[in-house]
SEFIKOL-72426 format. One line per field, with one value per residue (C-alpha): residue number from 1; x, y, z; chain. Coordinates in Angstrom, 2 decimals. Layout:
N
n	[NUM	...]
x	[X	...]
y	[Y	...]
z	[Z	...]
chain	[A	...]
This chain:
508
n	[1	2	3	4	5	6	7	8	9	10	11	12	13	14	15	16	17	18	19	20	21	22	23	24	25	26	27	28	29	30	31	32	33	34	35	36	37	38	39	40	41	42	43	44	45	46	47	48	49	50	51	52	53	54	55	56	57	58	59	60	61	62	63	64	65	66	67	68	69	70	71	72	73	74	75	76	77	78	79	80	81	82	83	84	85	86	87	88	89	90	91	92	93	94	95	96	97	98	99	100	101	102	103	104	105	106	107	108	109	110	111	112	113	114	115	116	117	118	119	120	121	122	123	124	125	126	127	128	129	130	131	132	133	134	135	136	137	138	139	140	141	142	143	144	145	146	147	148	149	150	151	152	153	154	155	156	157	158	159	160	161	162	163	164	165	166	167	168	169	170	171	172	173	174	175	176	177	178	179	180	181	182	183	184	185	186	187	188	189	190	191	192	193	194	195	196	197	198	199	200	201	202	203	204	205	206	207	208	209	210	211	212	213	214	215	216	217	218	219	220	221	222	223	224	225	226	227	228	229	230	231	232	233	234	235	236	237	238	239	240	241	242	243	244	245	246	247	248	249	250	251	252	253	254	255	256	257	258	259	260	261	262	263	264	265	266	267	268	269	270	271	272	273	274	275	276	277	278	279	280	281	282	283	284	285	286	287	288	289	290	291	292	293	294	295	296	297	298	299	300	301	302	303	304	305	306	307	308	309	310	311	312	313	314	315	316	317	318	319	320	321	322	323	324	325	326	327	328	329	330	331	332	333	334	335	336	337	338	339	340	341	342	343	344	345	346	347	348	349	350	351	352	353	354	355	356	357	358	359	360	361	362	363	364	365	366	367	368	369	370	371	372	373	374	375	376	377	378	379	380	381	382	383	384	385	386	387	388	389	390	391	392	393	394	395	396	397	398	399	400	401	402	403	404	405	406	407	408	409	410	411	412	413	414	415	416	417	418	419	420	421	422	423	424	425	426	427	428	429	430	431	432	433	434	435	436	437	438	439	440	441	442	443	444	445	446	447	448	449	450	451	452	453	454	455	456	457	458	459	460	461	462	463	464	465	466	467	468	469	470	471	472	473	474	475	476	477	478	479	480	481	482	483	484	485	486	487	488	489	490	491	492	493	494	495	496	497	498	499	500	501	502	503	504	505	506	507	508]
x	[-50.66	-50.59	-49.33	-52.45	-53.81	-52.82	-55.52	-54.36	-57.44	-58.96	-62.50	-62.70	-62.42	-65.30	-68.22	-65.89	-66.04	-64.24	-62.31	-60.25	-58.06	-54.19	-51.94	-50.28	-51.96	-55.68	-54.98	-58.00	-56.41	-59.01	-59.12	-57.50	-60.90	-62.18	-58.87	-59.71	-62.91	-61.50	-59.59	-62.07	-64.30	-61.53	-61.07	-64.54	-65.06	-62.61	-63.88	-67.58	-66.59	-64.21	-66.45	-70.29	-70.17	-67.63	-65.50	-62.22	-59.45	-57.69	-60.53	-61.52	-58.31	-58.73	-61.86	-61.15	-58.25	-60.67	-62.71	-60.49	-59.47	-62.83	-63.36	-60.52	-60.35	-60.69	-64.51	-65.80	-64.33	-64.88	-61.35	-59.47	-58.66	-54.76	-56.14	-58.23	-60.66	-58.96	-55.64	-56.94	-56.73	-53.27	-52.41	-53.78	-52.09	-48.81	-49.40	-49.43	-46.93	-44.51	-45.14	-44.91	-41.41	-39.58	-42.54	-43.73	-40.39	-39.76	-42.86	-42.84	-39.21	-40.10	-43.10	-41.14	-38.07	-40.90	-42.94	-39.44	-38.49	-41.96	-42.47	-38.67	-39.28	-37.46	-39.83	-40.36	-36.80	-35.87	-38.94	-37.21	-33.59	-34.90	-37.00	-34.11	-31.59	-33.92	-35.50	-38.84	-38.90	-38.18	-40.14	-41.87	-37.96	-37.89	-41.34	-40.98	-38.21	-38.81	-41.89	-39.44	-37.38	-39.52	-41.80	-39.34	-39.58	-42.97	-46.31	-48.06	-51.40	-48.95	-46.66	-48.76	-50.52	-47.38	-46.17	-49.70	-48.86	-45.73	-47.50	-50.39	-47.61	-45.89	-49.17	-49.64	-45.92	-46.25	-50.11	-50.11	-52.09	-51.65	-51.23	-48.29	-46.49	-49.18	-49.17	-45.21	-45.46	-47.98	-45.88	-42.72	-45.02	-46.80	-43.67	-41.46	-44.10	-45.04	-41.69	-39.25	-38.54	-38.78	-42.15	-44.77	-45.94	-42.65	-41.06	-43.71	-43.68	-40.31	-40.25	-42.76	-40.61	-37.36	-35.97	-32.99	-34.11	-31.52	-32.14	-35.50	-33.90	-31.50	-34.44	-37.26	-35.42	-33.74	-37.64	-39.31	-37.16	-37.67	-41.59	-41.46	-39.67	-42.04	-45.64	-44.41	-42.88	-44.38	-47.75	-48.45	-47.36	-49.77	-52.70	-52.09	-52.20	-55.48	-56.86	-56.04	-56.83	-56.55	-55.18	-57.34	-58.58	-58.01	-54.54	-51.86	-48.12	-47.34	-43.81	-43.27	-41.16	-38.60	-36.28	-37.36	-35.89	-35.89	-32.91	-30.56	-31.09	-27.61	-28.80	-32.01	-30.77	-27.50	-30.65	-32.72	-29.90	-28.38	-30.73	-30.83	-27.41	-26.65	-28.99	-27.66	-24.10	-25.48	-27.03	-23.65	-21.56	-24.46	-24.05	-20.21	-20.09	-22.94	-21.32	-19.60	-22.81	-25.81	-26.67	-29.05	-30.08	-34.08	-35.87	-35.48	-31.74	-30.58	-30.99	-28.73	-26.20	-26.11	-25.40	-22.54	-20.91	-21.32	-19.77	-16.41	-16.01	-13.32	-14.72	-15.29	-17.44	-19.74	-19.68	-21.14	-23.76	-24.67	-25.52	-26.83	-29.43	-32.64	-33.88	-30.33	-30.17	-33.57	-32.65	-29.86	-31.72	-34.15	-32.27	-29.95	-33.15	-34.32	-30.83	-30.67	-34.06	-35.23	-33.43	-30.38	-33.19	-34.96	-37.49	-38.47	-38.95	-42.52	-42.99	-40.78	-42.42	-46.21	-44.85	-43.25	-46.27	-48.58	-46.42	-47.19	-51.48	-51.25	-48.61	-50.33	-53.18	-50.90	-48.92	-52.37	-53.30	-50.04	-49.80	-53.50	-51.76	-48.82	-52.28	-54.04	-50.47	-49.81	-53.64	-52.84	-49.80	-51.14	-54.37	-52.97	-54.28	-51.02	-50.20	-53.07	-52.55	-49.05	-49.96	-52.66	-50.18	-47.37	-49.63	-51.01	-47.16	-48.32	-45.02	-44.72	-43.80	-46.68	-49.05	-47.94	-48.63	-51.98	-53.10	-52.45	-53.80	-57.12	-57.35	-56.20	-58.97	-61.26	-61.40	-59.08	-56.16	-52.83	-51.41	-53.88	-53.45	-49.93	-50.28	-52.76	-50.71	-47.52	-50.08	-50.71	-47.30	-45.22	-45.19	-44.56	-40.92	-39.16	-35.60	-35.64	-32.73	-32.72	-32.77	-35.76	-37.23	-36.73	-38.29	-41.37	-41.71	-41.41	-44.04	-46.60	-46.22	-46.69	-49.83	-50.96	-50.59	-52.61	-56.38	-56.51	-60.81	-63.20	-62.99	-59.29	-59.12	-56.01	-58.44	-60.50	-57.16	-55.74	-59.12	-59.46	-55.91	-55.61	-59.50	-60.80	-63.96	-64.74	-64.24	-61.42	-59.50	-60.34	-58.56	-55.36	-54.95	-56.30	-54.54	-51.21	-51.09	-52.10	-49.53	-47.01	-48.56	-48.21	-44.89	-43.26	-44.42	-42.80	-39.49	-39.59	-40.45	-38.03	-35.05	-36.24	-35.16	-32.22	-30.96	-29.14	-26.73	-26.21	-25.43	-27.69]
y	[-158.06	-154.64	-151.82	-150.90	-147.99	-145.00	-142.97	-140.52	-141.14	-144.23	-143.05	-142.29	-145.75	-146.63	-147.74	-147.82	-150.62	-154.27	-153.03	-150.51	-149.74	-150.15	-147.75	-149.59	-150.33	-150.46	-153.61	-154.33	-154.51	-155.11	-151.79	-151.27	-151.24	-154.73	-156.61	-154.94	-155.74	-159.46	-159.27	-158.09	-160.93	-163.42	-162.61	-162.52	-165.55	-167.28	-166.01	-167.08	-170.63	-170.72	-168.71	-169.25	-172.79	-174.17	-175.43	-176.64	-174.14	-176.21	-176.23	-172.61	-171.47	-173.43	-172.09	-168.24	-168.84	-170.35	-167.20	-165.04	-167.19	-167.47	-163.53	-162.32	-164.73	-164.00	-165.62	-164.17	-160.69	-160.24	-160.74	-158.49	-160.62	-163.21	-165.92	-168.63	-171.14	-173.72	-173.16	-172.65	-176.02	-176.18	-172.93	-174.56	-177.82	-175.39	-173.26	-176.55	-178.19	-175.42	-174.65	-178.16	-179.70	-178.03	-176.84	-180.75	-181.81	-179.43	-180.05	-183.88	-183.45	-181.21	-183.28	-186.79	-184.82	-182.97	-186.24	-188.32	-185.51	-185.40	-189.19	-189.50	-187.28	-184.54	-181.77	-182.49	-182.73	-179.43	-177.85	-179.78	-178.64	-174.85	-175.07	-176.28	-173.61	-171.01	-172.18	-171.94	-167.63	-167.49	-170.18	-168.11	-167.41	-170.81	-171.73	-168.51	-170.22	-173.44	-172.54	-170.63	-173.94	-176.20	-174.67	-175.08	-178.38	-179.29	-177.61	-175.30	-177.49	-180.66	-178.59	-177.78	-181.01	-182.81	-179.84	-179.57	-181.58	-179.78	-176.41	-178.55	-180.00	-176.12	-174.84	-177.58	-177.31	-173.42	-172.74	-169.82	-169.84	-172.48	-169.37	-167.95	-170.80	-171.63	-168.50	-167.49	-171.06	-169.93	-166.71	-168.53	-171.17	-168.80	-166.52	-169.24	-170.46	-167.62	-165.88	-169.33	-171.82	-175.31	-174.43	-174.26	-170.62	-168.73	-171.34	-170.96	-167.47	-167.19	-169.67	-167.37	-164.30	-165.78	-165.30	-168.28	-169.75	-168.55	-164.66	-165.68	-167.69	-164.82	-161.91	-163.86	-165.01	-160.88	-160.00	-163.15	-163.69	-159.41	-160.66	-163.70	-161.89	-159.06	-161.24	-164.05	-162.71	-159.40	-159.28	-162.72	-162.24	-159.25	-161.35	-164.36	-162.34	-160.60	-164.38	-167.28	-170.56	-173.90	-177.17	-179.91	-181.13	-184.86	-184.26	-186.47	-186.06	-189.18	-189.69	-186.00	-184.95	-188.12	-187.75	-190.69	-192.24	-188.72	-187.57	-185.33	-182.07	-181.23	-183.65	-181.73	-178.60	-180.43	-181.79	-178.92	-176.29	-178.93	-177.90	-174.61	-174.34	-175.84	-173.55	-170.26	-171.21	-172.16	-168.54	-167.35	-169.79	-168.88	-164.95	-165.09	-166.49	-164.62	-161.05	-159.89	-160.63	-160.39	-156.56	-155.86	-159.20	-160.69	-163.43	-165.46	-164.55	-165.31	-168.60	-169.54	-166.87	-168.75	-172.08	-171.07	-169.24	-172.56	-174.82	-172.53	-172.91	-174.68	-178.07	-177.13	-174.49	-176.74	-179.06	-176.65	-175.18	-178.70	-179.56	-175.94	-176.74	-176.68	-179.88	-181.80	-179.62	-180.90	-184.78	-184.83	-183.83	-186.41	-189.16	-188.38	-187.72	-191.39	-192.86	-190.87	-190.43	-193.71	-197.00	-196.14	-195.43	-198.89	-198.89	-200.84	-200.53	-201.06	-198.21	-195.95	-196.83	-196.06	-192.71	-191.70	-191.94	-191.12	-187.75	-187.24	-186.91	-182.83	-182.50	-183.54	-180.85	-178.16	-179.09	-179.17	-175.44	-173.98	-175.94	-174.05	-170.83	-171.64	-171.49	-168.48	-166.40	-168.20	-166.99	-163.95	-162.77	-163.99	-162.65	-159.07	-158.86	-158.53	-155.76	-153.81	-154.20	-152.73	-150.19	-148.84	-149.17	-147.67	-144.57	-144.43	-144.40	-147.42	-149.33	-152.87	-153.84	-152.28	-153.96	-157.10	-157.05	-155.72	-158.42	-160.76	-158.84	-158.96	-162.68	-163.73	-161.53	-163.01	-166.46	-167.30	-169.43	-168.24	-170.52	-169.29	-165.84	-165.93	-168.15	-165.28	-162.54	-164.02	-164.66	-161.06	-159.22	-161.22	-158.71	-156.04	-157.29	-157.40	-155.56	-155.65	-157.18	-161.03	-158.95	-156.97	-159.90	-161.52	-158.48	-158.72	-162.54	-161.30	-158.65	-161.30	-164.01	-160.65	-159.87	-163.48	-163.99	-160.90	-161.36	-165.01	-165.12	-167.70	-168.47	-170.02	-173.92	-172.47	-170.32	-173.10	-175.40	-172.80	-172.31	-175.98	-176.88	-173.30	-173.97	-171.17	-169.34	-168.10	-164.50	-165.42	-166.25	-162.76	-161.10	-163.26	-165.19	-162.21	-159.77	-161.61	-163.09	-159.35	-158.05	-160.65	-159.08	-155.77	-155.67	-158.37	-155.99	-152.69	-154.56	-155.84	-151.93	-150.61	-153.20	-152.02	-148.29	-149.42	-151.68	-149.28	-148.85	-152.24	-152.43	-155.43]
z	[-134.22	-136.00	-133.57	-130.66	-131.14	-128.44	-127.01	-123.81	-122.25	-121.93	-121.43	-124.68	-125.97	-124.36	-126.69	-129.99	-132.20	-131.28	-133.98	-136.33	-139.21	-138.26	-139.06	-141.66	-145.03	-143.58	-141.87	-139.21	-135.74	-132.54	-130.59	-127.22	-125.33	-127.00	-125.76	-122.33	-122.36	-122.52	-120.09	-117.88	-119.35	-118.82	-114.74	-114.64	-115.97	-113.61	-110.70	-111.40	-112.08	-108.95	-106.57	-107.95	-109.95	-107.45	-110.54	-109.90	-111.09	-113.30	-115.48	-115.05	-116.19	-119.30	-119.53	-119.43	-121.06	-124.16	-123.71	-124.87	-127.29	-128.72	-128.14	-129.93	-133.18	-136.74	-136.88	-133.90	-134.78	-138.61	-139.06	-137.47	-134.45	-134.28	-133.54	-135.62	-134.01	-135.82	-134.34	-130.74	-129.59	-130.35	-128.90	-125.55	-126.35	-126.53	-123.86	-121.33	-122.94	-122.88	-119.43	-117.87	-118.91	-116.00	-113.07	-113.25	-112.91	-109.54	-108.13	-108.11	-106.63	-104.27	-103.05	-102.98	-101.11	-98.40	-97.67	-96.68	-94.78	-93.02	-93.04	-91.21	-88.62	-89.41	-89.18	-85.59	-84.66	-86.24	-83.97	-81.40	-81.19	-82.25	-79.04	-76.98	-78.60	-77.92	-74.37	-73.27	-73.10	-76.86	-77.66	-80.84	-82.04	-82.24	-84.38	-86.76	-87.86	-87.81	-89.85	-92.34	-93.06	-92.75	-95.60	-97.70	-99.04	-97.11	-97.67	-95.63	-94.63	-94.17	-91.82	-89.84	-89.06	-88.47	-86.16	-84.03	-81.10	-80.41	-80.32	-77.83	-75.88	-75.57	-74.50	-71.67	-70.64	-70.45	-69.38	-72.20	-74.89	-78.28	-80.47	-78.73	-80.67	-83.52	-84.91	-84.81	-86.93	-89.31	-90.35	-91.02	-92.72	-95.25	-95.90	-97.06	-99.02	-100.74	-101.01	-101.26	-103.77	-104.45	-103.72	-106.67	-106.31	-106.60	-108.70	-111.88	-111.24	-111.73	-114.95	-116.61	-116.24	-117.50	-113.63	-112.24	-109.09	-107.28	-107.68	-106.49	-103.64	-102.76	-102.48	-101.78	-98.48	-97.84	-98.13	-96.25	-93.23	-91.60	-92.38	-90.93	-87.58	-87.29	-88.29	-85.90	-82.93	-82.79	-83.42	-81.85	-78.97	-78.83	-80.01	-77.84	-74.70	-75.81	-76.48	-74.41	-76.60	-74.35	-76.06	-76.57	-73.40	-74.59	-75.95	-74.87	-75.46	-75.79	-77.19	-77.64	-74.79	-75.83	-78.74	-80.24	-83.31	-85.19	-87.24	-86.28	-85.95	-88.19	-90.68	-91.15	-92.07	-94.46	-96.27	-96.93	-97.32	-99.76	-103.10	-102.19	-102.01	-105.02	-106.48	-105.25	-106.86	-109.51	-110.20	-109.17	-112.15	-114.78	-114.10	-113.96	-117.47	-118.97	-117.30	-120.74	-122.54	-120.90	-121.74	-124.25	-125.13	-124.98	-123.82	-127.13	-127.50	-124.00	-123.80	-126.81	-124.88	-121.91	-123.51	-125.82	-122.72	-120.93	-123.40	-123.63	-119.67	-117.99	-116.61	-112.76	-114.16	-116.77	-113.08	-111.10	-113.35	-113.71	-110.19	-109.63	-112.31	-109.69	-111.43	-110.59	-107.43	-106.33	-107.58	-105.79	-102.60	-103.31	-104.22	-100.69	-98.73	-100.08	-98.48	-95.33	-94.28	-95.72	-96.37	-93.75	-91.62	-91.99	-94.12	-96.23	-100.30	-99.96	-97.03	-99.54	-102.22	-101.20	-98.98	-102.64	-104.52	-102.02	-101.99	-106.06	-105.66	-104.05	-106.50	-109.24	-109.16	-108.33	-111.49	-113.82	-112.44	-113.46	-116.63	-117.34	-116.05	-118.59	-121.33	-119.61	-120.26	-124.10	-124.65	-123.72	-125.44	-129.00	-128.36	-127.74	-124.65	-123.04	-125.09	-124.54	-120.76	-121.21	-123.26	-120.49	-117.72	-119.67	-120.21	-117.00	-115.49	-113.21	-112.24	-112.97	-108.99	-107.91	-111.14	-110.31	-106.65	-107.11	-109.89	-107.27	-104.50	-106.44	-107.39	-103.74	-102.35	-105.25	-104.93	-102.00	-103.54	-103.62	-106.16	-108.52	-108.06	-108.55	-111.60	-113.25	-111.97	-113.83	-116.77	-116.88	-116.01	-118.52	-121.48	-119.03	-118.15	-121.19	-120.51	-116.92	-114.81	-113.02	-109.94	-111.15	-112.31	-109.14	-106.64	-109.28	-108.16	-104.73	-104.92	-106.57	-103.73	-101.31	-103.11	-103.04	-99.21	-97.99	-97.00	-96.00	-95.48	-95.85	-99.29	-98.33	-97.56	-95.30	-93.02	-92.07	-91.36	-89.01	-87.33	-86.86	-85.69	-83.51	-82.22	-82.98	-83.96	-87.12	-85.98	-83.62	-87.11	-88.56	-85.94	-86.02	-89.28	-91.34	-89.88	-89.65	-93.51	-94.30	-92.80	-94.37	-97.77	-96.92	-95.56	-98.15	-100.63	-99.27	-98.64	-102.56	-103.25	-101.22	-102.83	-106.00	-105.15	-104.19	-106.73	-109.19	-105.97	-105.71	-109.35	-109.85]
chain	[A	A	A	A	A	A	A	A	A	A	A	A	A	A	A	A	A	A	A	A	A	A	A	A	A	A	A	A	A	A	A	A	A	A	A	A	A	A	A	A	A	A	A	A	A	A	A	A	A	A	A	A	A	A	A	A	A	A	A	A	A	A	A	A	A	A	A	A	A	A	A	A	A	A	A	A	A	A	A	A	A	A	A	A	A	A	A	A	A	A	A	A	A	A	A	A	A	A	A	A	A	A	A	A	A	A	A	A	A	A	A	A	A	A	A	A	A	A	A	A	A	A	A	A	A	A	A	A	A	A	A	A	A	A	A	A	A	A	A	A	A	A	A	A	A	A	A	A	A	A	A	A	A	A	A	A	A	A	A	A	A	A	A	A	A	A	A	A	A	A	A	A	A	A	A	A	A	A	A	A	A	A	A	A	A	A	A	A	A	A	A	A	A	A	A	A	A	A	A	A	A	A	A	A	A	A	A	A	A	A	A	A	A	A	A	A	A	A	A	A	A	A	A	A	A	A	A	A	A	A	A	A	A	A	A	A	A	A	A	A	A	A	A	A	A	A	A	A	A	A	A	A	A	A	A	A	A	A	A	A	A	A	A	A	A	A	A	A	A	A	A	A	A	A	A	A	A	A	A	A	A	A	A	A	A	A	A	A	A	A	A	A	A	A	A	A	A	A	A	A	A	A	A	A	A	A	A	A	A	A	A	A	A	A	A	A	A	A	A	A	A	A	A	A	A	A	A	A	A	A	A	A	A	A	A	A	A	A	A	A	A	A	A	A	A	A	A	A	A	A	A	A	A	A	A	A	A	A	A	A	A	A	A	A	A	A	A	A	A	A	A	A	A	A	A	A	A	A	A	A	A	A	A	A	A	A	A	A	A	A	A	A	A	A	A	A	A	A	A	A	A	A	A	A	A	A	A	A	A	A	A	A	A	A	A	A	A	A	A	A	A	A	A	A	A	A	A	A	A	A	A	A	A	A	A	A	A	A	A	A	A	A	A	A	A	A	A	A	A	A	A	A	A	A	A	A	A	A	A	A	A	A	A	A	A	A	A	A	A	A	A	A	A	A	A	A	A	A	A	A	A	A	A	A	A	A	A	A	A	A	A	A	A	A	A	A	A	A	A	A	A	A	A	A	A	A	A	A]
């Protein structure tokens, strides 16, 4: 598109034309307020279908990504407008396509690799031998973390299902109340799977911003684990003495005290520190070749960069990049997890087999909402909207950090989901972020999954699961879950700020 036009105050805009003559030649360019307007439009748009029409958000994506689309093409605008209607379709086609070949591939990984480990036993054992590391009197040392790990590779809502009758049996064992272990659970829960990858949030964040996994990895855990700490030992233990919660009166431990055919504790943590370690060095090969090289270049060059500094590397090197690859990483896991955790383990194909798939339905809609978040940011960018955001921000001396954690602030707040906020944040902060470091990069991914935790109300299908599986009222959950998941945002986002500062000393 021809060059936006630059007004110093934006007021002024207000009520012009949809659009103007360019600078160069008398081309027709849309006008900085029209492709605001849009955007406006578009976030409107998506939050009536979410919120009012109850629409699912795969298909509201699509939808206000096709409204902007529609708004800002050559027949709707007389001309002046990038896009045609003609070539729409395929600009969504593109968009999905383009945003799908590696986030499907994670998340279906991810989701096979967190149901063996659940299925096995292993979430339970890890709460197990944290609890008797820890002892009784540090009992929330004990779930903060194993809410951290386990997050990793399982999701939130599943977690905590699976973990429920430990926290009961705790509870019982202790006579203090269920959330002076539920909730030191929850934190580590929702940091690591905000702030963490393999899972879906941070990793499609960090796809859209050109970011490795392992810078991501590397900050995301610096940030997450101080929030975990102070959200799940802290303040709990504060709110839990304020409001005794009972477990069930009908629960029954059952096999819980017993070991039970679990897996070892050490085999546990080999298997989920196995991708992510893989992973990390895998960041580490890929920025030791691309040292000499990497400054100065863009998004479209570095690519081709990286893979001509990879094929002149001695073998051990071309190894480990291989295996660091978060796709191999994650296989790897998988296909070990499958061994270990399943046929050494004694079950059967047919048990494997139905646990596998059964693993692939949540992941299935997760990956359709971020494929439609790869078409709400490809809509963007060629409809100029992108630009036009920059260009406000960029005169308005608004830092990026603080842009992106706010977009996501508002959708989370909005409409409740924090996948989808992060997705639209990413949408919206990806022309913002050209020239900025990995670790930049990284601490921007950071301050999105902050601004997509805070705020956890009514209109999140998490709120009701911890008010079920905690028992508690409505407004009981207000004054824990809120406040905690708030705090999580809040503080995640002033570690990622403060980082930020500090990075030129760092030399990152």
């Amino acid at each position: 598109m021809s060059e936006l036009n630059n007004q110093p105050d934006l007021f002024l805009l207000i009520g012009q034309q949809g659009r103007l003559l360019g600078a160069a030649g008398g081309e027709a360019s849309l006008s900085l307020t029209y492709l605001l307007c849009l955007l406006v439009g578009a976030v409107a748009v998506l939050l009536f279908l979410i919120l009012k029409l109850r629409v699912q958000a795969f298909l509201a994506l699509i939808l206000a990504s096709l409204f902007v689309a529609v708004g800002s093409s050559q027949e709707f605008t007389g001309g002046a407008g990038d896009l045609e209607l003609a070539k729409i379709g395929a600009e969504i086609q593109n968009g999905m396509g383009s945003s799908l070949g590696f986030i499907a591939t994670i998340i279906g990984l991810g989701a096979i690799f967190g149901s063996l480990l659940e299925h096995s036993g292993g979430a339970q054992s890890l709460a197990k031998s944290l609890l008797k590391l820890f002892g009784e009197k540090r009992a929330s040392w004990a779930m903060v973390l194993t809410g951290f790990i386990i997050s990793i590779p399982v999701f939130l809502d599943v977690a905590l299902v699976i973990l429920a009758p430990i926290l009961y049996a705790l509870s019982k064992k202790t006579g203090k109340s269920v959330l002076a272990f539920g909730l030191p659970l929850l934190a580590g829960l929702m940091v690591t799977h905000a702030f963490v990858p393999p899972t879906p949030g941070p990793v499609w964040v960090a796809y859209e911003l050109g970011v490795g996994l392992g810078w991501v990895i590397l900050f995301g855990s610096i940030v997450g684990l101080p929030t975990a700490i102070v959200c799940g030992v802290w303040l709990p233990r504060r709110m839990a003495e304020k409001l005794y919660i009972a477990p069930p009166a009908d629960f029954d431990e059952g096999p819980m005290d017993g070991e039970g055919n679990l897996p070892s504790f050490s085999s546990v943590l080999v298997m989920i520190g196995l991708p992510i370690l893989l992973i990390l060095i895998g960041t580490i090969v890929k920025e030791y070749l691309v040292y000499d090289i990497d400054t100065g270049l863009d998004r479209n060059e570095y690519p081709a960069a990286v893979s001509n500094a990879v094929a002149g590397a001695p073998l051990g090197m071309k190894v480990l990049y291989f295996v660091g690859h978060p796709i191999i990483a994650l296989l790897i896991a998988t296909v070990m997890a499958l061994i270990f955790f399943g046929y050494l383990r004694g079950y059967d194909k047919n048990e494997l087999m139905e646990v596998t798939t059964k693993a692939l339905g949540p992941a299935g809609i997760i990956i359709l909402i971020t494929g439609a978040g790869g078409v709400f940011k490809g809509v963007m960018g060629a409809s100029g909207v992108s630009d036009a955001l920059r260009e406000v921000c960029q005169g308005w001396g608004i830092p990026v950090l603080l842009l992106a954690y706010l977009f996501a602030l508002f959708v989370r707040i909005a409409q409740g989901s924090a996948t989808v906020a992060m997705v639209t944040a990413a949408g919206l902060v990806t022309a913002m972020v050209e020239g900025l470091s990995q670790a930049q990069l990284a601490l921007i991914v950071v301050a999105i999954a902050a601004g997509a935790s805070a705020v956890s109300h009514v209109n999140d299908s998490g709120f009701w699961l911890v008010s079920r599986y905690m028992m508690m009222t409505e407004k009981q959950t207000f004054q824990t879950w809120t406040v905690i998941s708030t705090v999580v945002s809040v503080l995640g986002f002033l570690l990622a700020a403060l980082l930020w500062v500090l990075l030129p000393f760092m030399s990152l």
